[in-house]
C-alpha positions in Angstrom: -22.4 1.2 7.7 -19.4 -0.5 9.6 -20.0 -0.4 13.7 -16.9 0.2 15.6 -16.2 -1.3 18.6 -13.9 0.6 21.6 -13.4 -0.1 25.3 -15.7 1.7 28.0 -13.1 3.3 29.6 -12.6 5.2 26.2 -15.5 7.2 26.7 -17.2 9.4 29.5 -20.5 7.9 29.3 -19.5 4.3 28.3 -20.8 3.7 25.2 -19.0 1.0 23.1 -20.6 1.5 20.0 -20.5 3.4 16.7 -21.1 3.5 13.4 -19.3 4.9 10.5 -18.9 4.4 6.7 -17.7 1.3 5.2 -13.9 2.0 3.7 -10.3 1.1 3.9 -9.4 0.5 7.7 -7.1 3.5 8.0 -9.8 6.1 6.6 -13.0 3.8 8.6 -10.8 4.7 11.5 -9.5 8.3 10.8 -13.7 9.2 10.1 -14.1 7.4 13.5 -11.7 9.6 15.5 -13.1 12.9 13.6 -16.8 11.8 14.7 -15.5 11.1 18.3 -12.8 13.7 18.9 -12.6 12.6 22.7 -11.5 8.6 21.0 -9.3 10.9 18.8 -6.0 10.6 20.9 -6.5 6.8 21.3 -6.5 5.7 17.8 -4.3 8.9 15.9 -0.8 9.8 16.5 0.1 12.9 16.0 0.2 13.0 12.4 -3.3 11.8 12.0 -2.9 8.3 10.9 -4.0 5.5 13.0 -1.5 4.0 15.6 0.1 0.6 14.5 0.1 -0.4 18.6 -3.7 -0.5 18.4 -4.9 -3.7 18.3 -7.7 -3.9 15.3 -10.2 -6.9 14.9 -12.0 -6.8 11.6 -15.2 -9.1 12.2 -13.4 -11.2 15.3 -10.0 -11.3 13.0 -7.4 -9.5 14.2 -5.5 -7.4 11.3 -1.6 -7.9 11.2 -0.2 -4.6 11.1 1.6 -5.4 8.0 -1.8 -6.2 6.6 -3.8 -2.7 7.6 -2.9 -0.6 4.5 -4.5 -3.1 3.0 -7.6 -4.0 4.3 -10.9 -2.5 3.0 -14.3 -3.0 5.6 -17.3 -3.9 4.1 -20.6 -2.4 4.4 -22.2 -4.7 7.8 -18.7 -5.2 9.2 -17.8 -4.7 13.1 -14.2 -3.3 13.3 -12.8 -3.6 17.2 -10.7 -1.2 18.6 -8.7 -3.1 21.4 -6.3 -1.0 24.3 -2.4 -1.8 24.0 -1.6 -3.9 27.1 2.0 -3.7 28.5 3.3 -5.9 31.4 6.0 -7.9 32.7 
């Protein structure tokens, strides 16, 4: 199993943690957002593939976008889900 990792705010009753099967990173978080439909909008565009402005830590290493397609999760790992920040 693969725990995923999402800020509070993302959920009504807090919880940060979750757990999925291990995979590649774009089907560990698709079976994510179909196990918690209210995270659902926060990680999928409309098209149902994970959105690139996601931030997305594998084990405390943040994944490059250009490096997502290609990143399998390992059975133990801890994949987190950080919030897009904007500012000036």
């Amino acid at each position: 199993m693969v725990t995923i990792i999402v800020p509070m705010v993302w959920t009504a009753d807090g919880t940060t943690r979750f757990q999925t099967a291990a995979g590649p990173l774009a089907e560990v978080v698709k079976r994510f957002a179909a196990e918690r439909p209210d995270c659902r909008d926060r990680v999928l565009g409309p098209d149902g593939e994970p959105l690139m402005y996601v931030n997305v830590c594998v084990d405390d290493e943040l994944v490059p976008r250009d490096r997502r397609a290609g990143t399998v999760v390992a059975d133990g790992s801890t994949v987190t889900l950080i919030a897009p920040m904007a500012g000036g």
